[in-house]
VOTORNU-798596 format. One line per 3 residues: number of its first residue (from 1); their letters; for each residue z, x, y of C-alpha. Coordinates in steps of 0.1 Angstrom, whole numbers. Example, Ala and Ser with C-alpha at 12.3 -4.5 7.8 and 13.67 -1.06 7.14 Angstrom:
1> as> 78,123,-45; 71,137,-11
// end
This chain:
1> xxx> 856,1767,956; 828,1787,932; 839,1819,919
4> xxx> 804,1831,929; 805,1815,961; 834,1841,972
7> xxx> 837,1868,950; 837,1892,972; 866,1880,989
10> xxx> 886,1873,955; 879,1905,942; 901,1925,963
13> xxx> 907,1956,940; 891,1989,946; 871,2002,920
16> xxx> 892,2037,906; 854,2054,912; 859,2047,949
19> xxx> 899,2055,955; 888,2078,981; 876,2044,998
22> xxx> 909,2033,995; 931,2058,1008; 907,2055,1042
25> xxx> 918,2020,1040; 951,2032,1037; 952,2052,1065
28> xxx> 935,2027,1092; 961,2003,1080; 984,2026,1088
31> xxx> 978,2031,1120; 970,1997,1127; 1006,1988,1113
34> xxx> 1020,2014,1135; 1003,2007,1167; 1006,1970,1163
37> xxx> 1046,1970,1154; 1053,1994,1182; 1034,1981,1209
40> xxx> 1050,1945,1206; 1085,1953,1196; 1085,1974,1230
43> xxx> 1073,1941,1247; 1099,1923,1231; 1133,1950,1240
46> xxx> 1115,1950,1278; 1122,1912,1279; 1150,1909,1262
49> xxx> 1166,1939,1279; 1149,1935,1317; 1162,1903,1338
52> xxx> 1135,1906,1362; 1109,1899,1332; 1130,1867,1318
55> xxx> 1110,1839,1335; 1088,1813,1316; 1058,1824,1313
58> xxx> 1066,1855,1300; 1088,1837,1271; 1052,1830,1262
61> xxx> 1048,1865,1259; 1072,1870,1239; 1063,1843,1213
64> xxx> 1028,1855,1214; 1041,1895,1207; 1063,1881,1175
67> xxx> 1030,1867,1160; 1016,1900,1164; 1048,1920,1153
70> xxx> 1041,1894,1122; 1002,1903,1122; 1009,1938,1120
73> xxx> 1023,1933,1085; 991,1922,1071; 982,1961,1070
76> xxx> 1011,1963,1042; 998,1935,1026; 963,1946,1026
79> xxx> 973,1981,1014; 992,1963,985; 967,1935,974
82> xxx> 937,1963,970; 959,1989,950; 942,1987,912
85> xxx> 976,1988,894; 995,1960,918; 968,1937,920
88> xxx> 978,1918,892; 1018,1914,903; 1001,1891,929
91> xxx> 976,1874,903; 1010,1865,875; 1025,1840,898
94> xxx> 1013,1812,920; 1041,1807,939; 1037,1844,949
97> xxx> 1001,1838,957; 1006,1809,978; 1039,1820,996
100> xxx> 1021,1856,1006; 988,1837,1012; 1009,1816,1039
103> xxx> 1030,1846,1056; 994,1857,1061; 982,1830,1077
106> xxx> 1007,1815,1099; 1009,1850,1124; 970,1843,1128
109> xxx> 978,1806,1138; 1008,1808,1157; 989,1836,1178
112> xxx> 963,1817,1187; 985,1786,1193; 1003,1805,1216
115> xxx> 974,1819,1239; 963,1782,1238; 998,1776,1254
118> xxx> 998,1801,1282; 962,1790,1294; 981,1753,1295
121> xxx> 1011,1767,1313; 989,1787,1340; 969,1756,1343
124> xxx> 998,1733,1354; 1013,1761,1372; 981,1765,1390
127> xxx> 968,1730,1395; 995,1712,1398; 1023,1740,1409
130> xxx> 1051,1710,1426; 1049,1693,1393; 1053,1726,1375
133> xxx> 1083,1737,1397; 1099,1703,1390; 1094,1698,1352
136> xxx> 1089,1723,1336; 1123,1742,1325; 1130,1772,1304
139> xxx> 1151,1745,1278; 1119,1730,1273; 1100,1756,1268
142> xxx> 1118,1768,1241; 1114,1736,1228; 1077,1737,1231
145> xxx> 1076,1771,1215; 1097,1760,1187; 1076,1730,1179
148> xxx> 1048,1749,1183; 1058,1778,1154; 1072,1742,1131
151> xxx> 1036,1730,1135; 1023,1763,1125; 1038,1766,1094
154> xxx> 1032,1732,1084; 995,1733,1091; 996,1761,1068
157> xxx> 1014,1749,1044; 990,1717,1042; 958,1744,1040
160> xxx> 974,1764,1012; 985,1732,991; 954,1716,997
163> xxx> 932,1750,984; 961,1765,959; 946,1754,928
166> xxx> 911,1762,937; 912,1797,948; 941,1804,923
169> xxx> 918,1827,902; 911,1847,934; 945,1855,949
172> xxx> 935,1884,973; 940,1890,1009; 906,1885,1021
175> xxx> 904,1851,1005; 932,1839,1034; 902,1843,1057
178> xxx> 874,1843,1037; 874,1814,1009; 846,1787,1004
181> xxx> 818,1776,1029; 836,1742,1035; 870,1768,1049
184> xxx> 847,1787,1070; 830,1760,1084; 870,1744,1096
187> xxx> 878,1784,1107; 845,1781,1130; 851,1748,1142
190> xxx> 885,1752,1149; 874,1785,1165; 851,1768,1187
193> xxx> 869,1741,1199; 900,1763,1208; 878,1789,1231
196> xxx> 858,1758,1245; 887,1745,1257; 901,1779,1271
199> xxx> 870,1783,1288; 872,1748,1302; 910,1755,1310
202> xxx> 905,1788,1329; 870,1779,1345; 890,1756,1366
205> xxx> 917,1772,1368; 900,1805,1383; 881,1780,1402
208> xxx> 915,1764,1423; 930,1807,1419; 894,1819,1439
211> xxx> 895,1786,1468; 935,1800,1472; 924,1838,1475
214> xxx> 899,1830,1502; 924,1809,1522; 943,1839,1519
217> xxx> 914,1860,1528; 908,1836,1562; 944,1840,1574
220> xxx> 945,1875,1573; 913,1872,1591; 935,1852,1619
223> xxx> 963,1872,1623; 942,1904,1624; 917,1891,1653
226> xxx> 949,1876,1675; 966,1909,1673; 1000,1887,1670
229> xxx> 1026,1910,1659; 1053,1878,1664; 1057,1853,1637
232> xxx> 1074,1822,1640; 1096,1801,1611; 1066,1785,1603
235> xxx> 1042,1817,1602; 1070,1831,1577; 1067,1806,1552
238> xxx> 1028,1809,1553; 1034,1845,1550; 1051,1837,1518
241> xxx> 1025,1816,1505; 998,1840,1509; 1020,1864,1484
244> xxx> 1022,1843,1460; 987,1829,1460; 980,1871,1458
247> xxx> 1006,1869,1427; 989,1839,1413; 955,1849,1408
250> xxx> 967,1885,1397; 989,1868,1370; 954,1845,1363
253> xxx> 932,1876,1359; 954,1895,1336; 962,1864,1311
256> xxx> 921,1852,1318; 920,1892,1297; 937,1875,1267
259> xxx> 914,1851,1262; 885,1873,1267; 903,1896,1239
262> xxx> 908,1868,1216; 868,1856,1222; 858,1889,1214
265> xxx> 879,1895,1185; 876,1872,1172; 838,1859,1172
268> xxx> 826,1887,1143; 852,1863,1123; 833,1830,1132
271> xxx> 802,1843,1121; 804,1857,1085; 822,1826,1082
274> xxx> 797,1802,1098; 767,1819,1080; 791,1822,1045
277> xxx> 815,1847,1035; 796,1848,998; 768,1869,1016
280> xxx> 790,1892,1036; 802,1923,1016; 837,1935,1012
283> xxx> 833,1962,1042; 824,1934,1066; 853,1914,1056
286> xxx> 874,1944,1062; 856,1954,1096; 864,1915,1111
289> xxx> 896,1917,1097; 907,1948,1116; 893,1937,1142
292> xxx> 912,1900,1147; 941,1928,1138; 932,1946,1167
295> xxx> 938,1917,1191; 975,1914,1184; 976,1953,1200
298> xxx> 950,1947,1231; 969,1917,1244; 998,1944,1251
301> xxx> 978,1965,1271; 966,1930,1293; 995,1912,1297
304> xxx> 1022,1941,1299; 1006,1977,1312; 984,1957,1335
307> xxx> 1018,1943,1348; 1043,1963,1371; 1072,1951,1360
310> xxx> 1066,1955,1327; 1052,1993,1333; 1087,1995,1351
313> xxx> 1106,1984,1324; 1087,2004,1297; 1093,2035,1318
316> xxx> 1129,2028,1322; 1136,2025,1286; 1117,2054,1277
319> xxx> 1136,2078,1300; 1164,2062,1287; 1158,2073,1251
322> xxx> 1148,2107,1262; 1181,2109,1281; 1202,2099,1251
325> xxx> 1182,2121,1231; 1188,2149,1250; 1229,2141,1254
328> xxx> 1229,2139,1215; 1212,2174,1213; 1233,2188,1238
331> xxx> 1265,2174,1221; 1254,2186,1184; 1249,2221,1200
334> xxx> 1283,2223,1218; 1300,2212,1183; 1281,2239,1166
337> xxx> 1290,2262,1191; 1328,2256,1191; 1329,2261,1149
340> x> 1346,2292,1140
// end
């Protein structure tokens, strides 16, 4: 990779004429680190702490929140990189470079990974929902997330080997996403081929979720016209497949929301580096950054406040920490007040 050809992305200081830039950089990170962290280590305690949320797709949810609990410390590292006088900690040793270079990286990977592997698991579910119910086991998904995260850091592992020695000279942040026209071409092909196939994956599976709904839509039809307020065994379990074919296309919709998050977040990010990230300026790179950032806090308001359960479960545990709040008020004030 050519200085030139991604300078802008090497050069990751802020000049000490524009420190006021930084501390606005600062603060956005900030929040973003905040936000991020908060939202998806209350999605994690509502699983871990909720039985009604421990099925298997939601430990998809989970392993998608810890990539963006890991996401979220990109803001540090941001804030850190750009600082003028530590800056060149980061530029002394290339071990340093690469290992921070790849804790970077792999929260990006293993997040997109893992939306790939809840449109899969909605696909079976959907398409093929006997084979699903038969197979599929909460052992093996754990095995398929841990595989998953093991493939994750190796892929990264073989992109920061294979670039280490180029882009040593340029060891900031921005050059994790931003290097050399070759890297931005793999980003937007691999960009590209993962939302193609999301698209394929939830065009049919909306398709099969939409057929269900208006079988749905036709029996309610026939048991409003007959007026028959009697239902047989057999009427029963239909009963119970309309609810779930309801549940199903609910549960479609809201994770069909992730990947239009993920599309929109992340197509700014495809661009500069389709058309080259030596002609985007360091306030673009920024601006996309934040905003693939951004994601890893969107998909909890899709995929947990758009859920009951979950709004349940956040509830609950925030009444809890008001209560024991209050009690540990109202027991430091008691103590006080029995103190001669």
């Amino acid at each position: 990779m050519s200085t030139n050809a991604n300078s802008s992305a090497n050069d990751d200081t802020i000049p000490s004429s524009s420190i006021s830039t930084y501390y606005i950089i600062v603060g956005v990170s900030t929040v973003m680190f905040v936000v991020i962290a908060t939202v998806n280590i209350l999605t994690l305690v509502a699983l871990a702490t909720t039985p009604q949320l421990r099925t298997i797709p939601n430990m998809y949810v989970a392993s998608l929140a810890m990539s963006d609990v890991l996401v979220s410390t990109n803001q540090i590292v941001t804030v850190t990189w750009l600082h003028p006088d530590l800056h060149g900690y980061f530029e002394t040793s290339q071990t340093l470079c690469l290992f921070v270079k790849c804790w970077s990286y792999v929260p990006f990977v293993s997040s997109i990974a893992t939306v790939v592997l809840v449109a899969v698991d909605r696909f079976v579910y959907i398409i093929y929902p006997l084979f699903y119910l038969r197979v599929v086991t909460r052992a093996k998904t754990i095995v398929i997330l841990v595989v998953t995260w093991m493939f994750c850091v190796v892929f990264t592992l073989c992109v920061r080997m294979l670039t280490a020695g180029k882009d040593f000279e340029g060891c900031g942040l921005l050059a994790v996403l931003f290097e050399s026209q070759s890297t931005g071409y793999l980003h937007s092909l691999i960009f590209l081929l993962v939302h193609t196939a999301l698209c394929l994956l939830y065009g049919f599976i909306l398709r099969v979720a939409f057929k269900q709904a208006r079988a749905v839509g036709a029996y309610d039809h026939f048991r409003n016209t007959t007026n028959d307020v009697s239902m047989t065994s057999a009427e029963h379990v239909t009963q119970a497949r309309v609810v779930e074919a309801r549940l199903k296309l609910k549960a479609v919709l809201r994770m069909g929301g992730v990947f239009v998050m993920s599309f929109v977040c992340w197509t700014p990010y495809a661009i500069v580096c389709l058309t080259g990230p030596q002609k985007a300026s360091r306030e673009v790179m920024l601006t996309t950054f934040y905003l693939i950032s951004f994601n890893s806090a969107g998909n909890f308001c899709i995929y947990a406040l758009a859920d009951r359960e979950f709004r349940a479960a956040l509830a609950k545990m925030l009444r809890l920490a008001a209560s024991d709040r209050n009690s540990a008020s109202a027991n430091s004030g008691s103590i006080d007040l029995a103190a001669p």
